[in-house]
N, C-alpha and C positions, 0 to 999 in steps of 0.2 A: 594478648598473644594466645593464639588457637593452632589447630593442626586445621585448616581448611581444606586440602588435599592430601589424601594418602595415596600410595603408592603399593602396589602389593605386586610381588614378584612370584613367579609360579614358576618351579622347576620342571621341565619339560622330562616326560619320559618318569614321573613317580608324584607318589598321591601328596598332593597338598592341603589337604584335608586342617590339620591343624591352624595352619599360616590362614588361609580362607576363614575359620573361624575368628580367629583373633582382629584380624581386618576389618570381620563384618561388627566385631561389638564395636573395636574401637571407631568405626564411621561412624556408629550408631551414637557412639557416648559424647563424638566431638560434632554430630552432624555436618561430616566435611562429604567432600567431592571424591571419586575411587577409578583411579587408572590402574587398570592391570595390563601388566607385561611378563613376560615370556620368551627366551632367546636362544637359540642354537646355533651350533654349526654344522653344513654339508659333511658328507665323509671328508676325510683332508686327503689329498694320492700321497702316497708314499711309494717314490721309487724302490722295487724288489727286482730281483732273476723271474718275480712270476708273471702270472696274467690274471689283470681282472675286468672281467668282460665292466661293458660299457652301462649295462642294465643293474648292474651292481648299487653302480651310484642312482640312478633313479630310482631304483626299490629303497634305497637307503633315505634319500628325501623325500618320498611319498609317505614313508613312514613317518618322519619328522613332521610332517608337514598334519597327519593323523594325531601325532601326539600335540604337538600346538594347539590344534585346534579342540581337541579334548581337555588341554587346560584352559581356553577360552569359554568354553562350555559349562565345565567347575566352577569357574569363575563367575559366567554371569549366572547363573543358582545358586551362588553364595548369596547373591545382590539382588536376588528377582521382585521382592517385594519394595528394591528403591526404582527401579531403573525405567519407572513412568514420575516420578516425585519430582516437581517443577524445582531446582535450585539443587537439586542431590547428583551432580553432574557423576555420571556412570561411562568409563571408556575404557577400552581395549587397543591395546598395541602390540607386535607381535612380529619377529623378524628370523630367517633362517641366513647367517650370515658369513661371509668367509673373513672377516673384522672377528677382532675377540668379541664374543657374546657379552662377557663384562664389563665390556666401556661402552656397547650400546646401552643396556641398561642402566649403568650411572650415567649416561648423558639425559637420559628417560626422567631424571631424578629432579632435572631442571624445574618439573611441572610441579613438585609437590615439597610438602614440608615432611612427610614421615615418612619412609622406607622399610613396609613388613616384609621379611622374607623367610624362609626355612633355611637347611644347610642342605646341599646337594647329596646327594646318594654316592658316594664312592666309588668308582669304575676307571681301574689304574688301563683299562683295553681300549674304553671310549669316554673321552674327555670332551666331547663335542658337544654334549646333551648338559654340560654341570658348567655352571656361573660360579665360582669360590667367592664364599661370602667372605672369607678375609680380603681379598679385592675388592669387593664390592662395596664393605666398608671403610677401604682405603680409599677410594675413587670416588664415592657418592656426594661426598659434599655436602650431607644429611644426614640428620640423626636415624637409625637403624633399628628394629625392633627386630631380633632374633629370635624365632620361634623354635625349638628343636625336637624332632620328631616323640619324644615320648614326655616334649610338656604336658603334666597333667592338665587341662583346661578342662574347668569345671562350666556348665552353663546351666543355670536355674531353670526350672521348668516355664518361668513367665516371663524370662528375656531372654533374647540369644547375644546378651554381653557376656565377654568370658571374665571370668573372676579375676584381673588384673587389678588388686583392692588394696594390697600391701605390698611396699619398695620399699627395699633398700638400696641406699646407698654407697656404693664401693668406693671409702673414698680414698683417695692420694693425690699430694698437692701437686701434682700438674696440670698441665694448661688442658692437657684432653679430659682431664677428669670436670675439668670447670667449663669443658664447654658440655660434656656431656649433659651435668646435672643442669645448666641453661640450656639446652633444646629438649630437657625432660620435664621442664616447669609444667607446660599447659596439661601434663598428664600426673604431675604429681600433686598438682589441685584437685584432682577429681580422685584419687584413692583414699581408703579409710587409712589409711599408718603410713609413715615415712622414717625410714630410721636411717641413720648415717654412722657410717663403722670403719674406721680405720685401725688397721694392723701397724704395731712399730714397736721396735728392740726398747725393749728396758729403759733405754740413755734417751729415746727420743718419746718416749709417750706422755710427756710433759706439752712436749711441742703438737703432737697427735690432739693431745686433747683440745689445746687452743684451736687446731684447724677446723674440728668437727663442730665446735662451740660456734664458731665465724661461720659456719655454712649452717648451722642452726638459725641462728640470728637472722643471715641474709635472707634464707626461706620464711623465716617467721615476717619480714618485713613482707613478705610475699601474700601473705593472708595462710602461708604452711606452716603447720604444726609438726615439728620433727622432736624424735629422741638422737641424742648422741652421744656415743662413745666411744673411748680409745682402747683398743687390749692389746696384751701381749702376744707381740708375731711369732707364730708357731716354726717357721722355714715353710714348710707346706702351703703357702698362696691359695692355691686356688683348692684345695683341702678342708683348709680353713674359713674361705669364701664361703663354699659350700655350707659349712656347720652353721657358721653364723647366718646365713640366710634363712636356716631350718628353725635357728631359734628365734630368729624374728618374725618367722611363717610368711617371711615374701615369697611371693607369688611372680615379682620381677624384680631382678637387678639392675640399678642404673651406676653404668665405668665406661670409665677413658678404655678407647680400644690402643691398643700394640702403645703402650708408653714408653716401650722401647726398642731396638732393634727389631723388626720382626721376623728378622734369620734368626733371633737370638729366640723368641718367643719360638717360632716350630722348630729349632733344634733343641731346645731347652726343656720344653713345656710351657705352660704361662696363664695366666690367670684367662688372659683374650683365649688362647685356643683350646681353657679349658669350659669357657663361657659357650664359647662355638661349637666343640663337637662334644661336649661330655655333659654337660647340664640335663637338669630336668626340671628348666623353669625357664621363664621369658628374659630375656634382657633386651636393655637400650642402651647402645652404644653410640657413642659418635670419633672421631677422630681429628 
């Protein structure tokens, strides 16, 4: 089991700078095949009392149509030194659409086994330039690699792989969490450290420990070598997510995205939407 095709998404209209980075070590690390895609929408009319001339919406999609193609551009300079390499298939796709932009791109998803993307830029005015990565990894149907704008990505001066070298494990016995850590396999063979860390009340970190111990085991049957353990749940989730990442020095988290409501997740707060917009490190999520 390999990542043979990745998929990298490039938010139109802001720098993807990091996500392009991470994409290019991980092609380099799994020497898979790289489809980048890109998607937007036209202005949308909104009936008002006003008037808005007719040139409005062409300047509007000339624009888009500028920015597309400037993330097309990042893109293949991310990739310049594959994109004559016999068997390192290099391809670009790219759509301004009046369809939700995030179901064209997870239909995109078909082609590839890994999904790198950033999180969008925030813009409560124009929502027509921004894919929501919590859609996108509801929809994808593929494991997700979330990049967020102020991950540290370190790159050695004699590779351009980014230091994705230690994971952890977020774990919780659900089903998203055990698909997660199975479509993080082929990437958790190639990091130096893996560690597995579940949080649970007092009454239950008896059962916490057997869980971590079983996905210890399963991975070791895997030729992975994991630490594991259980601690005491602070209330604070994704607080405590964070600490323990710091003390294990990952570099990426592998968790079950939205393992619950996910009205209840962005009304609530939640480990998922503190993975997504608040992090400052990589995660692999699946759902």
């Amino acid at each position: 089991m390999s990542y043979a095709t990745l998929m990298v998404h490039l938010q139109v209209g802001q720098s993807n700078g990091p996500v392009l980075q991470v994409a290019a070590g991980l092609a380099k690390r799994f020497d898979a095949g790289v489809i980048g895609v890109a998607a937007c929408q036209p202005m949308q009319l909104v009936y008002t009392d006003g008037y808005i001339a007719a040139d409005t919406f062409e300047q509007d999609r000339e624009e888009k149509e500028r920015e597309v193609a400037a993330a097309e551009a990042a893109f293949r300079a991310a990739f310049r030194d594959r994109s004559n390499v016999p068997g390192n298939m290099l391809e670009w796709r790219s759509t301004i659409t009046l369809a939700p932009s995030c179901a064209w791109v997870a239909d995109q998803a078909r082609s590839a086994d890994l999904v790198v993307t950033g999180v969008a830029a925030a813009d409560p005015f124009d929502p027509s330039r921004r894919v929501d990565t919590g859609e996108l990894l509801m929809q994808a149907g593929r494991p997700v690699v979330v990049v967020p704008a102020g991950a540290p990505i370190n790159v050695p001066a004699a590779s351009d792989a980014p230091s994705l070298n230690n994971a952890m494990i977020a774990w919780k016995d659900t089903r998203e969490t055990r698909r997660a850590v199975l479509d993080a396999l082929p990437l958790l063979r190639r990091v130096a450290r893996v560690s597995i860390v579940e949080a649970a009340a007092n009454e239950d970190l008896a059962g916490a420990r057997q869980h971590v111990a079983d996905v210890a085991a399963w991975l070791g049957r895997h030729g992975i070598a994991a630490d594991a353990q259980a601690v005491h749940r602070t209330g604070d989730d994704a607080g405590q997510l964070d600490e323990l990442a710091q003390e294990c020095g990952a570099d990426l988290v592998v968790a079950g995205a939205y393992g619950h409501s996910r009205m209840r997740e962005w009304a609530l707060g939640g480990v998922t939407r503190s993975l997504l917009l608040h992090s400052h490190r990589c995660s692999l999520l699946s759902h």
